[in-house]
C-alpha positions in Angstrom: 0.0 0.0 0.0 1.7 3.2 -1.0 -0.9 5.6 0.5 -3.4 5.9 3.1 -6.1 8.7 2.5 -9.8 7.4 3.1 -11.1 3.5 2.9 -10.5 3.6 -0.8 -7.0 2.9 -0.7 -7.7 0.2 1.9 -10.6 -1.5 -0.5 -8.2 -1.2 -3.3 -5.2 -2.8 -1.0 -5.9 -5.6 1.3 -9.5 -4.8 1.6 -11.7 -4.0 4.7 -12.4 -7.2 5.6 -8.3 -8.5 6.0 -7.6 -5.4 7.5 -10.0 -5.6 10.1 -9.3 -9.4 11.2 -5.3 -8.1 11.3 -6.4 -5.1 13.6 -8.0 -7.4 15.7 -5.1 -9.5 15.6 -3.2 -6.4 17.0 -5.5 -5.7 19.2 -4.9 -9.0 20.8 -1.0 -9.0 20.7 0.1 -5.2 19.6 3.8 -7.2 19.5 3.0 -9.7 17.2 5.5 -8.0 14.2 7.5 -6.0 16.5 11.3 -6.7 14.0 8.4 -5.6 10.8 10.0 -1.9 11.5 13.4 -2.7 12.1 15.8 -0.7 10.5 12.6 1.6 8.7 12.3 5.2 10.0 8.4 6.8 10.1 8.5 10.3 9.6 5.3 12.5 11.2 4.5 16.0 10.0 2.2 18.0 11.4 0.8 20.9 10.2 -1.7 21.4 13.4 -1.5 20.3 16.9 -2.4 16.6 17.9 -2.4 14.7 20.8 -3.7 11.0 19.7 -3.2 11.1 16.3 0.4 12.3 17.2 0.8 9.3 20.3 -0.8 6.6 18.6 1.2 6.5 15.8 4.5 7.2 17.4 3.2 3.7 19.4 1.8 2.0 16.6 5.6 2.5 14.9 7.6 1.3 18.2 5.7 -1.9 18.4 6.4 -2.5 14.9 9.9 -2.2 15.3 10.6 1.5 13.9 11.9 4.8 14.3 10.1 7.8 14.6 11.0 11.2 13.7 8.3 14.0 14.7 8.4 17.3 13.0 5.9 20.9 13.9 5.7 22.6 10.9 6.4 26.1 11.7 8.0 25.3 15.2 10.5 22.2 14.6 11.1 23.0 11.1 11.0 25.7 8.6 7.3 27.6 7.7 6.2 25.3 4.7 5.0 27.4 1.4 2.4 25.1 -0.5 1.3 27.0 -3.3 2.9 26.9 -6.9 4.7 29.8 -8.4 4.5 32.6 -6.0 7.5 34.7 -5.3 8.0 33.6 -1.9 8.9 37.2 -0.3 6.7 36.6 3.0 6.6 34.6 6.1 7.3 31.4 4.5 10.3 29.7 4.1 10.5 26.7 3.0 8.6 25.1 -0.2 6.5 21.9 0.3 8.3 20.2 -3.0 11.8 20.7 -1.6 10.4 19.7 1.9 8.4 16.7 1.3 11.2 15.0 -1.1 13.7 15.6 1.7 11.2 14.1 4.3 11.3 11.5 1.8 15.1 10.4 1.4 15.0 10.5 5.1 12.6 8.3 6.1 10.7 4.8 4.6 7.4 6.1 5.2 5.8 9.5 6.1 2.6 10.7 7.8 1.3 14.7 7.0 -1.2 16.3 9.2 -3.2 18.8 7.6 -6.5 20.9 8.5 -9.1 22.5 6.2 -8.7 26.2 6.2 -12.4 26.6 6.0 -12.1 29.5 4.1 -11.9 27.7 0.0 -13.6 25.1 -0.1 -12.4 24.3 -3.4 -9.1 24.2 -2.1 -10.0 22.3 1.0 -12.3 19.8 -1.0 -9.4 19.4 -3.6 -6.7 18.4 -0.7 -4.3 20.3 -2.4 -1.8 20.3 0.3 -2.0 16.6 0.6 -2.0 15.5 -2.6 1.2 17.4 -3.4 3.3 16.4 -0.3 2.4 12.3 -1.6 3.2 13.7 -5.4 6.9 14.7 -4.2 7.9 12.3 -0.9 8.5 9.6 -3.0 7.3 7.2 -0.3 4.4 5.9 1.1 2.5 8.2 3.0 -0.4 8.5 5.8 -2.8 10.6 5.9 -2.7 11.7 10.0 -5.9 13.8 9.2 -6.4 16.3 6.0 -8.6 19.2 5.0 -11.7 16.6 4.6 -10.9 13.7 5.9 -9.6 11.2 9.0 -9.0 8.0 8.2 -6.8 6.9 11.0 -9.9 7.8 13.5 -12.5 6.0 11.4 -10.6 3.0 11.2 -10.6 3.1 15.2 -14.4 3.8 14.9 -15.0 1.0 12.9 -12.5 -1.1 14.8 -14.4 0.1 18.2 -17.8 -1.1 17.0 -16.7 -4.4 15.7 -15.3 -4.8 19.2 -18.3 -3.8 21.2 -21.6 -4.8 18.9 -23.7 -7.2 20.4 -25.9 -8.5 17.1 -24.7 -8.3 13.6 -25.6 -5.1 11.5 -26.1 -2.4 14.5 -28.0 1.0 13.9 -25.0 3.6 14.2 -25.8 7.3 14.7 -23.5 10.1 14.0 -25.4 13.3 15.1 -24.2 16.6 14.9 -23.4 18.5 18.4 -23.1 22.5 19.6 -19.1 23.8 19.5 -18.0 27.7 20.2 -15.6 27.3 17.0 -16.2 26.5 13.5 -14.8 23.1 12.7 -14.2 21.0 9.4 -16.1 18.2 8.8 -13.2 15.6 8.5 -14.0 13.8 11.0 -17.9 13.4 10.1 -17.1 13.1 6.3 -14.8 10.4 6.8 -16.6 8.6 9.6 -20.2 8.3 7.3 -17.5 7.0 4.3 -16.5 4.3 6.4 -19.2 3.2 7.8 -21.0 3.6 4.4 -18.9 0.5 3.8 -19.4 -1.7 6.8 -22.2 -3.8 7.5 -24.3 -1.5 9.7 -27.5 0.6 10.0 -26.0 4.4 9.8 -28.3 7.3 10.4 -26.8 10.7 9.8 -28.4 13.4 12.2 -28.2 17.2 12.3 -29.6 20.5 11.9 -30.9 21.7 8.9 -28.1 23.5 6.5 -25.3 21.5 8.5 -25.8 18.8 5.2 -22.4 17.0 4.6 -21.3 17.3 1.2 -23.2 14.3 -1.2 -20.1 12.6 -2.2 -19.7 11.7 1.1 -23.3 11.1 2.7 -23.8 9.0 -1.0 -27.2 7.0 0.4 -27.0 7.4 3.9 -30.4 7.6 5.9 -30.0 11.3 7.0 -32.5 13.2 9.1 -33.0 16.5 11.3 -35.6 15.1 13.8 -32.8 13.9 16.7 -34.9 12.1 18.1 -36.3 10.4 16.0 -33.1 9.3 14.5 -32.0 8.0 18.6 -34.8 5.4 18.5 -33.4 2.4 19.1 -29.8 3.1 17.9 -26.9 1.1 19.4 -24.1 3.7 18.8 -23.7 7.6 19.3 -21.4 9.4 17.3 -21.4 12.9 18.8 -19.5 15.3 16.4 -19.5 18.9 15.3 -19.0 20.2 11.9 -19.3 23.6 10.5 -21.5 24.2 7.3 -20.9 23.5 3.6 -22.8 25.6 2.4 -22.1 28.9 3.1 -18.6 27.1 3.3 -17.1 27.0 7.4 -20.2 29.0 8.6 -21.7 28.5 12.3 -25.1 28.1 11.7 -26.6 27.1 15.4 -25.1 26.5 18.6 -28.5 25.0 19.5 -27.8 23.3 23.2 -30.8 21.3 22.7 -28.5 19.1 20.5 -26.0 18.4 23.2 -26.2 14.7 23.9 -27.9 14.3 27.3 -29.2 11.7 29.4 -32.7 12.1 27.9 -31.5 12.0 24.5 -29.9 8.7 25.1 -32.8 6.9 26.8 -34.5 7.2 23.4 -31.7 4.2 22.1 -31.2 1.3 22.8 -28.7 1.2 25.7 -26.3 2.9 23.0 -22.6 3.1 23.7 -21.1 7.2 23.2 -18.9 7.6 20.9 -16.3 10.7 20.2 -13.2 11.3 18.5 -11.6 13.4 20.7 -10.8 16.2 22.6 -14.4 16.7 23.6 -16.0 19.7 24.9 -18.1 18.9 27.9 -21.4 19.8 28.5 -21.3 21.4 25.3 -20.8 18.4 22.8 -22.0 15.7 25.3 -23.1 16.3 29.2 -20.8 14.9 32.2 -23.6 11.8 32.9 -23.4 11.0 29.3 -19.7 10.8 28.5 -18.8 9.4 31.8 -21.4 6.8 31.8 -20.5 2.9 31.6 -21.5 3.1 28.4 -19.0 5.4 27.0 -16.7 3.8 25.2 -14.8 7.0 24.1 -11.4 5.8 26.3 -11.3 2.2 24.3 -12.1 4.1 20.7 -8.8 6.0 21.3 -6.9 3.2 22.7 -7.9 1.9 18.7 -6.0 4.6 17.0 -2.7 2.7 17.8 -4.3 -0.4 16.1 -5.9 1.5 13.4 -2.1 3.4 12.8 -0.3 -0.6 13.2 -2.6 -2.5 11.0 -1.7 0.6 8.4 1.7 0.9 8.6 2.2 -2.9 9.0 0.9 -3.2 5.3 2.9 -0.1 4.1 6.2 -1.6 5.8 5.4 -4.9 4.3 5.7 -3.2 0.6 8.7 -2.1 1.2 10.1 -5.8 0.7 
């Protein structure tokens, strides 16, 4: 596998349903290929800060036998230009072509963090800054999150509910939630894509005008009546996004669509599920997200086996 950007690559590669028994497999002994990595160096650039994303895969990496090498763009290396033919008189420094193909004779593998700028959507929806550090690294490279999509997290997501369903084909709701900030819809583009492609019931949930873009919803069930949508549903998905349409816009901060006790008892004994970092009382209330049925904890314990099961397939290509 030479790139990792949404659940495409993984159909076209070793497809979902390998993947997932060797993530489980991972899950059960993380140290199962720990000499995969040795002698391999895994490069991580980010672009925007990270906690997990940034954690798990310097873990997923170490139990696979490799080295890491973690770069801040703008703090640990040069201010990255990533736009073609401007005179580059300002603040930046450095041009993504020089930078990436360096990155590349460096290390055997790399992983770029990018964020939507939510201010061109063209731009954003295009991935321009992704697709032109893969066009000059040279090597295979991970998507650690990009302007419209995280496919690290929904692997964990998908991971998480295999793990924790208790019948075959469980309704899954993602459902929009209030946020102060206006925040890209990566997470809840990528998330309905994946699931889109699993075996389970997904309902997509939100205020009017927060519509994801259709190449992503595709024929997902989507509806604006919450609660409605809760009845009888076996996973939350609590998530924020920022409007399409007019591009990065707040439309509501509607608390009514905080996820709360109440909401839940509508479902059936659901488990709450979030990415991470979560805004309390805000996104999801205290009783809700600290409940027994959270699961949010074991979802980001996944992102080291969604990050392994990846890289164990990219390492494997090397030869």
């Amino acid at each position: 596998m030479k790139r990792f950007t949404s659940v495409h690559d993984l159909i076209a590669g070793p497809g979902i349903d390998a993947a997932m028994q060797r993530a489980l497999e991972f899950a059960a002994d993380p140290w199962r290929q720990d000499t995969l990595g040795r002698r391999r160096t895994v490069g991580l650039l980010f672009m925007n800060p990270s906690l997990r994303t940034r954690m798990s895969t310097q873990k997923a990496a170490s139990l696979l036998g490799a080295e890491t090498i973690v770069l801040n763009a703008g703090s640990d290396s040069w201010t990255l230009e990533t736009r073609d033919g401007v005179v580059m008189d300002g603040s930046t420094t450095e041009h993504i072509k020089e930078a990436a193909a360096v990155m590349g004779q460096y290390c055997d593998v790399l992983g770029l963090r990018t964020f939507a700028g939510l201010a061109d959507r063209q731009h954003d929806y295009q991935e321009t800054v992704l697709e032109k550090f893969i066009a000059y690294a040279g090597v295979p490279v991970i998507s650690l999150e990009s302007a419209t999509r995280h496919p690290l997290q929904s692997f964990a997501d998908l991971i998480t509910i295999e793990q924790h369903k208790t019948r075959e084909r469980p309704k899954v709701v993602l459902t929009w939630a209030p946020h102060p900030k206006a925040l890209p819809q990566a997470v809840a583009n990528s998330f309905v894509e994946w699931m889109r492609h699993a075996d389970v019931e997904l309902v997509v949930t939100h205020p009017k005008g927060y519509e994801l873009d259709p190449s992503f919803v595709g024929d997902a069930t989507v509806v604006h009546d919450r609660d409605a949508a809760f009845e009888g549903a076996e996973f939350i998905y609590a998530k924020n996004w920022s409007a399409v349409e007019p591009y990065g816009a707040i439309l509501s901060q509607d608390k009514s669509w905080t996820v709360s006790e109440n909401a839940m008892s509508r479902t059936n004994n659901a488990k709450f599920m979030h990415c991470l970092p979560v805004r309390r009382n805000m996104i999801v209330d205290d009783a809700v997200i600290d409940a027994p049925t959270s699961i949010v904890i074991p979802q980001a314990a996944n992102r080291v086996v969604s990050a392994q099961t990846v890289l164990s397939y990219m390492l494997e290509g090397l030869g």
